[in-house]
PABAKE-995690 format. One record per residue (C-alpha): residue in three letters; z, y, x. Coordinates in steps of 0.001 Angstrom, whole numbers, padded with zeros to 6 digits, always signed. Layout:
N
alaZYX;...
# end
This chain:
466
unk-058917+026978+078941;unk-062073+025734+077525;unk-061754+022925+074914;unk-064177+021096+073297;unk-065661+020680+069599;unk-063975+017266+069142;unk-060282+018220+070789;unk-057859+020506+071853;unk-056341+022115+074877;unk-052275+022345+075168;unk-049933+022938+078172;unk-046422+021052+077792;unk-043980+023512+077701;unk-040985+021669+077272;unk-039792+017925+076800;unk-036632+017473+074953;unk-035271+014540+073092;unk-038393+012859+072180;unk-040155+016068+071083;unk-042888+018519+073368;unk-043558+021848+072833;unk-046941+022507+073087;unk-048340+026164+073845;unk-052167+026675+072600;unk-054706+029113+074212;unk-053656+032043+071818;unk-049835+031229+072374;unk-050025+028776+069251;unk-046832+026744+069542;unk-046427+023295+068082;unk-044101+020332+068206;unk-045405+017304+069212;unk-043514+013503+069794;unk-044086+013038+072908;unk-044380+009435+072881;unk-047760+010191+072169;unk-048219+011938+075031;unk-050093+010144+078104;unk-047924+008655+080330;unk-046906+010597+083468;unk-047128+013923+081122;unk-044220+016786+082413;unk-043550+020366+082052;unk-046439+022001+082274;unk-048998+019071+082131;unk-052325+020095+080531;unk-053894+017351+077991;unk-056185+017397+075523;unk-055606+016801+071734;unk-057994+015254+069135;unk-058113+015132+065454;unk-060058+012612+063217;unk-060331+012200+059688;unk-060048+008312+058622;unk-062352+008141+055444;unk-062308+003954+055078;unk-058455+004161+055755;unk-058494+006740+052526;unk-060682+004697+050735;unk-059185+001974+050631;unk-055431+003175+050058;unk-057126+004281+046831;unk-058223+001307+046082;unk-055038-000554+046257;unk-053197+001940+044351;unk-055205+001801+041281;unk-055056-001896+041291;unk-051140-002071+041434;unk-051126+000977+038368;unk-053471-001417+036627;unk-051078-004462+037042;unk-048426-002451+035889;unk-050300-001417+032329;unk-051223-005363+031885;unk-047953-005862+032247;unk-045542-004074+031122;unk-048002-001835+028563;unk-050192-004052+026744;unk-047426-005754+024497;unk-043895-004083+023165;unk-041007-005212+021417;unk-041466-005957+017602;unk-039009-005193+014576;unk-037259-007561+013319;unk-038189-009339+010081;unk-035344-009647+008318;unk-035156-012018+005331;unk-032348-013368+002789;unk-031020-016722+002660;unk-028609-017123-000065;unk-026747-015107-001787;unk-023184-015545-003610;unk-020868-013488-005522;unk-018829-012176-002986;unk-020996-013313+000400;unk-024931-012974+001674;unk-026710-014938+004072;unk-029522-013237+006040;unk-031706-014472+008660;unk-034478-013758+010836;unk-037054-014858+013256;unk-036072-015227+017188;unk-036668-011202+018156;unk-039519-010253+020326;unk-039325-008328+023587;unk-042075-008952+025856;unk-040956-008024+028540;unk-038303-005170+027768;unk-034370-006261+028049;unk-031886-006244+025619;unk-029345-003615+024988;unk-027800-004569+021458;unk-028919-005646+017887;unk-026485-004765+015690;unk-026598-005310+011523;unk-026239-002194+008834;unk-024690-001987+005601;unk-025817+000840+003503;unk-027045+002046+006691;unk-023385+002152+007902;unk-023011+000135+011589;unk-021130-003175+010278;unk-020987-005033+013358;unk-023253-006343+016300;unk-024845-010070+016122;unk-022876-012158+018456;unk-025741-013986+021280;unk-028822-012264+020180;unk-031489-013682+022407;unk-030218-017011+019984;unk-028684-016422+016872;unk-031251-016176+014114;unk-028874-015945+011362;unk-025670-013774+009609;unk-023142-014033+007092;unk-021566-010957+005651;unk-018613-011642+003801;unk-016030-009789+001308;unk-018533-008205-001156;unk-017373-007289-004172;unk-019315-009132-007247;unk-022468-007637-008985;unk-023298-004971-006480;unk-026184-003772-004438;unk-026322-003430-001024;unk-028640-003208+001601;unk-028678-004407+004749;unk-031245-003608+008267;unk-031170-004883+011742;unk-031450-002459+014574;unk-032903-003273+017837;unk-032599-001813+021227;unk-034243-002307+024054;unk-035678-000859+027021;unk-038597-000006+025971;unk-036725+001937+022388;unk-035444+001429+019668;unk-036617-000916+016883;unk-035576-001014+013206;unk-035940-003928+011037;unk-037239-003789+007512;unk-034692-002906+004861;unk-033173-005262+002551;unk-031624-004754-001159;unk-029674-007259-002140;unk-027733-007418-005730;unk-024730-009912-005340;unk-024153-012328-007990;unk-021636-012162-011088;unk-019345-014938-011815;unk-022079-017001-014193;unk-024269-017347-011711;unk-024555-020523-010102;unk-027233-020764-007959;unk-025628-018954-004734;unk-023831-022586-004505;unk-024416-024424-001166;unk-022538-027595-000637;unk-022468-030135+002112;unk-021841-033737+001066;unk-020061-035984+003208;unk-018312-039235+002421;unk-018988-039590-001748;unk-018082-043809-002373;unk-018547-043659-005974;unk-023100-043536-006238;unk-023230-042564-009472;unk-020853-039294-009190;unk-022734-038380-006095;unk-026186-038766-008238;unk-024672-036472-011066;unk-023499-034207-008618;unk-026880-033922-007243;unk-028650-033825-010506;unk-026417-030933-011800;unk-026814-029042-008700;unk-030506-028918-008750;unk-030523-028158-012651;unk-028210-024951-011333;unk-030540-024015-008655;unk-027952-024463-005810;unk-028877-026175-002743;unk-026970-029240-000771;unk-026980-031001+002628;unk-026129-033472+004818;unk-025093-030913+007950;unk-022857-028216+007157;unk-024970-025043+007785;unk-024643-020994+007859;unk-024604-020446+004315;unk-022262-023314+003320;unk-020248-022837+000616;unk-018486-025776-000335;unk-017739-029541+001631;unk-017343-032380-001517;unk-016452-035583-000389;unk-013592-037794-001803;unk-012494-038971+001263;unk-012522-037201+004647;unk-013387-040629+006216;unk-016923-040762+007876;unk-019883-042281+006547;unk-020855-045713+007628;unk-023995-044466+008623;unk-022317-041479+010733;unk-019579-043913+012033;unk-022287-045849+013676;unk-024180-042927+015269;unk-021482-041612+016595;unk-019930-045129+017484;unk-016276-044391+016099;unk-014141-046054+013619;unk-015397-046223+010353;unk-011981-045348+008533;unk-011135-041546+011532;unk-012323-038666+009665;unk-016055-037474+009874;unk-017570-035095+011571;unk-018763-033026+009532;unk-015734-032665+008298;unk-013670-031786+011087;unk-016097-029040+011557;unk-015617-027691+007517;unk-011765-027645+008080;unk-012059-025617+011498;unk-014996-022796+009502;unk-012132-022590+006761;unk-015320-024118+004733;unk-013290-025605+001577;unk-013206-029554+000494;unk-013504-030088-002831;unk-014443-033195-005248;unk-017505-033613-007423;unk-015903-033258-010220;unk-016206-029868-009293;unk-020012-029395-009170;unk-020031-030935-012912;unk-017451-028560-013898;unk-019262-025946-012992;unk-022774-027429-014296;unk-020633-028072-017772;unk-019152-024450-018154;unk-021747-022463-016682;unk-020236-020347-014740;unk-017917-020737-011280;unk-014791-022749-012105;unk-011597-022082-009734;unk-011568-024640-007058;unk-007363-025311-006948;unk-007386-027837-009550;unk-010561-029818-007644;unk-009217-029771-003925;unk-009302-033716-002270;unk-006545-034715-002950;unk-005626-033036-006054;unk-005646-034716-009601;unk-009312-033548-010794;unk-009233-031777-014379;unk-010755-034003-017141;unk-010510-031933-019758;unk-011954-028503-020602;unk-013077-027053-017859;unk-012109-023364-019641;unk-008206-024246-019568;unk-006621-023303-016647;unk-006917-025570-013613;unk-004089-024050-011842;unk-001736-026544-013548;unk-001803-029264-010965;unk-001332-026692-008323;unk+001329-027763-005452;unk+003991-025857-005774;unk+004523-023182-002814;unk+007675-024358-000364;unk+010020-022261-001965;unk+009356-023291-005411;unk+009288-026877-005313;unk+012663-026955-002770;unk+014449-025109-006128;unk+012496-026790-008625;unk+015802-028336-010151;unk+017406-025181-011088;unk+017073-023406-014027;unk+015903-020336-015014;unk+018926-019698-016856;unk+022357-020284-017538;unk+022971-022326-020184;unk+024219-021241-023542;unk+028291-020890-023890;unk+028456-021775-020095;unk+028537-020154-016992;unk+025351-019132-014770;unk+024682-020338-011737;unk+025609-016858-009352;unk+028982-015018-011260;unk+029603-011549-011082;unk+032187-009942-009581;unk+036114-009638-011775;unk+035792-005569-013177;unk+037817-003496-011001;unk+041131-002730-012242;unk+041800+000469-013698;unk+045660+002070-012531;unk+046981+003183-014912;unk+045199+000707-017400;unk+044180+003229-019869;unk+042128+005731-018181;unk+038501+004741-018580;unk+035903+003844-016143;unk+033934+006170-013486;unk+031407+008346-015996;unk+032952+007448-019087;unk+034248+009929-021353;unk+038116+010778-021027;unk+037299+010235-025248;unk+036690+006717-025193;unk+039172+005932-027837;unk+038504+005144-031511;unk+038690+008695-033869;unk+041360+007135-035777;unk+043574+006731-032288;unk+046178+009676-032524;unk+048389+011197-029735;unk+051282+009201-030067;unk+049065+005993-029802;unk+047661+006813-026715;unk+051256+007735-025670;unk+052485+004242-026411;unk+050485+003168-023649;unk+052846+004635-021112;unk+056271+003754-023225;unk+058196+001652-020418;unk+060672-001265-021536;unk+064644-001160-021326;unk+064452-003407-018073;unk+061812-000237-016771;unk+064031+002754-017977;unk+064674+005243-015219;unk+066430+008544-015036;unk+064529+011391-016569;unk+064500+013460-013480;unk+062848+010198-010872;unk+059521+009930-010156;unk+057908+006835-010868;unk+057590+005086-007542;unk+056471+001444-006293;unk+058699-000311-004074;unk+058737-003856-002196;unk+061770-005761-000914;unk+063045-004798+001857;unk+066592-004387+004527;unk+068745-001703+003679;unk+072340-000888+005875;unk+074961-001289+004413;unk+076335+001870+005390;unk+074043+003683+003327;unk+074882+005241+000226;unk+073324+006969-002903;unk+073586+010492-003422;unk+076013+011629-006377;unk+074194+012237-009784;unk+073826+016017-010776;unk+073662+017861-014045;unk+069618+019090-014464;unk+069722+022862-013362;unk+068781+025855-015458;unk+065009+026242-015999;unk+063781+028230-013342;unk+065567+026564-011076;unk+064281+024158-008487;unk+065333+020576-009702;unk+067069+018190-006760;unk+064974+015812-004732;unk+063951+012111-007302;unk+066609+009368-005962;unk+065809+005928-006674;unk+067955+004173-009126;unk+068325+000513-008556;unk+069019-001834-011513;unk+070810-004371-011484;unk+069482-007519-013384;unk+072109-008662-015784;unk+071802-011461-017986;unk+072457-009785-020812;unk+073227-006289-021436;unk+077361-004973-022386;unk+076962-003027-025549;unk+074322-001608-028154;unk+074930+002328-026621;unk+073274+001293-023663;unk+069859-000359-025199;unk+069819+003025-027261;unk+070400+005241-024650;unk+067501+003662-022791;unk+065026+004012-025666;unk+065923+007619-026180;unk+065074+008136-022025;unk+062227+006084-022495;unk+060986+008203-024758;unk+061228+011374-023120;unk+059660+009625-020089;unk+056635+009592-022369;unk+056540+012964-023661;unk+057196+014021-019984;unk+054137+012340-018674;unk+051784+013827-021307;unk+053076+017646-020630;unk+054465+017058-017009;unk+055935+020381-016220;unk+055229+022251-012665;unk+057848+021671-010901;unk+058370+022429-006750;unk+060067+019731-005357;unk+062365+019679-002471;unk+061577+016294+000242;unk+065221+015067+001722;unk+064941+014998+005458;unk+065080+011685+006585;unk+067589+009753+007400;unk+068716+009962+010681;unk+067411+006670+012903;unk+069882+004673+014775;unk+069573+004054+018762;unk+067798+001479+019760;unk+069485-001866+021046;unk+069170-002960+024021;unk+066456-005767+024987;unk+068811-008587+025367;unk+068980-008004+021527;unk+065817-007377+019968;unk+065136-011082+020778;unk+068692-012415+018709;unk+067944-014992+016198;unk+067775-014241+012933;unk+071226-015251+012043;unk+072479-012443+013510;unk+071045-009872+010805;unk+072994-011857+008303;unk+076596-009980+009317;unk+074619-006369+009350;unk+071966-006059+006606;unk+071532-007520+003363;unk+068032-007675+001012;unk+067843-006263-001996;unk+065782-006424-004679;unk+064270-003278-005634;
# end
């Protein structure tokens, strides 16, 4: 197969799914679509193939890429993002104001810009791309610190210039920035003025960033901001709604000249609208006309302390008593008596009375009034055994209340037992002691009588005394 110097012969070998297999002259096998085959073209078709170089079609797909890479570097490379220029605004003792120009980004985006403190993160500027402006609050007073803005963007990072900053002490006045709304007295507002400009601090009309301070002495509006705004001349202003919902704090003018006076920043409690304004010198303490908290002025009326020779106003608790009523209290010595207090002294203590005299050999025991049977009876009184010997079981003794008492043998007798009693209880002896068994318990009655009145206990029990 001869071919020519400007194309190529090929036999179709095969057609499948939109490709041909061409064979060449030395068995050269290629794959070619064979939509671009002639039309009629089969297995085993013989065509001819030519190849052209397209120089203008190179040309100028060269020229429009080099125009769309110089768009691009007009664009997007000519001009970058700039840093920040960060500047102070005011400055207080405990607070500093810092703002800046609107930031630069030709044409990168934003990813953050975020404020450093002692090149610590603090926080990130809320609305970026409008906020010009930040207050850092809770410094701590005469202290440096510095502060830097960091940008990022698209196109990198960009750092703003670094600012020291030395907060002020507590005679510096100058960090003051006040906002005056609704002065009616003309001549305190001009004094107020006058001192604040011989202090160096700055006031408006329009509460701003660095606002320290609203002084008004009423929160009504302004005529002239009544009429702008076209409400009633005696609602409160603008302005300062908008200082109560900043927390911004209202004070008088008294306390601008109290600070002009002592040179130094006076407390603001005593100056609040409202409160009684301090007259006098402005070095003694302004917390005097205070208001009182809630739970201090609802107990204002009580005092502080009970009154001399007379009861307090909360009373302790009676002291516990103590059985038997001379042992001493929990972590007391047992020697809490007086040196001079001998034995038999302390002894007295437990001497019982005639009426109280009991049989040598009974325990003491309490008892309450209760039923007894009458068939019940006493045991018979025994002689006290040998020592050694197991004594018998205490029985109470019931005594009888007389009126008066038969003969003089008897009152002695019971001092002599009473006295033994008390020798007895200082040395009680170790003695084993038998328990009675109980006495035995009588059937119960049927239903029909546990239900009698009480009339019928009368005939079978009797209460005594004990």
């Amino acid at each position: 197969m001869a071919a020519s110097s400007d194309s190529f012969t090929f036999t179709v070998g095969k057609l499948d799914a939109g490709m041909a297999i061409l064979l060449g002259d030395r068995a050269h096998l290629i794959e070619f679509p064979s939509i671009l085959l002639p039309p009629g073209a089969s297995t085993g078709s013989i065509v001819n193939i030519a190849v052209h170089q397209n120089h203008a079609a190179e040309r100028k797909r060269d020229n429009e890429f080099w125009e769309l890479q110089n768009e691009i570097l007009d664009m997007y490379g000519r001009e970058a993002p700039k840093n920040p220029d960060l500047q102070v605004r005011n400055v207080t003792q405990t607070s500093v104001t810092l703002e800046w120009p609107p930031i630069d980004l030709a044409t990168a985006k934003l990813r953050s810009l975020d404020i450093y403190r002692n090149n610590q993160r603090l926080a990130a500027i809320p609305a970026p791309l409008t906020n010009t402006s930040t207050k850092v609050s809770g410094l701590d007073l005469s202290t440096d610190y510095t502060f830097q803005l960091i940008l990022r963007t698209t196109a990198g990072t960009f750092p703003s210039n670094l600012i020291r900053v030395h907060t002020h002490s507590i005679t510096q006045t100058s960090g003051i920035s006040v906002c005056f709304g609704n002065v009616q007295d003309d001549v305190l507002l001009d004094n107020a003025k006058a001192a604040l400009d011989a202090m160096g601090a700055k006031w408006s009309e329009k509460i701003q960033i660095d606002t320290t301070h609203f002084v008004c002495t009423t929160p009504a509006a302004t005529p002239q901001g009544a009429a702008a705004t076209g409400s009633n001349a005696g609602a409160p202003g603008v302005e300062y709604q908008r200082a109560l919902q900043l927390s911004i704090p209202v004070v008088q003018p008294h306390w601008i000249l109290a600070c002009h006076s002592e040179k130094r920043m006076v407390p603001i409690a005593s100056y609040y609208l409202g409160a009684t304004p301090n007259t006098g010198p402005a070095s003694a303490s302004v917390y005097t006309t205070r208001p009182q908290s809630m739970s201090a002025s609802s107990y204002g009326n009580i005092p502080h302390s009970a009154p001399v020779g007379g009861a307090g106003i909360r009373a302790s608790m009676p002291p516990p008593a103590r059985s038997p009523p001379g042992t001493s209290f929990v972590n007391n010595s047992s020697g809490a008596y007086p040196p001079s207090a001998n034995p038999a002294s302390r002894a007295a203590r437990f001497e019982s009375t005639i009426e109280e005299a009991a049989d040598p050999d009974a325990e003491e025991r309490r008892s309450r009034v209760g039923t007894m049977n009458k068939a019940f009876k006493f045991p018979p009184e025994t002689s006290p055994r040998s020592s050694g010997g197991s004594p018998p079981p205490p029985v109470p003794k019931v005594v009888a209340r007389m009126g008066n008492w038969s003969s003089g043998s008897d009152a002695e007798e019971g001092k002599a037992k009473a006295k033994k009693k008390a020798r007895r209880l200082r040395n009680p002896p170790r003695l084993a002691f038998e328990v009675p068994p109980p006495p035995p318990v009588e059937k119960e009655r049927s239903p029909r009588h546990s239900y009698s009145d009480d009339s019928d206990l009368g005939d079978d029990t009797v209460d005594i005394p004990l």
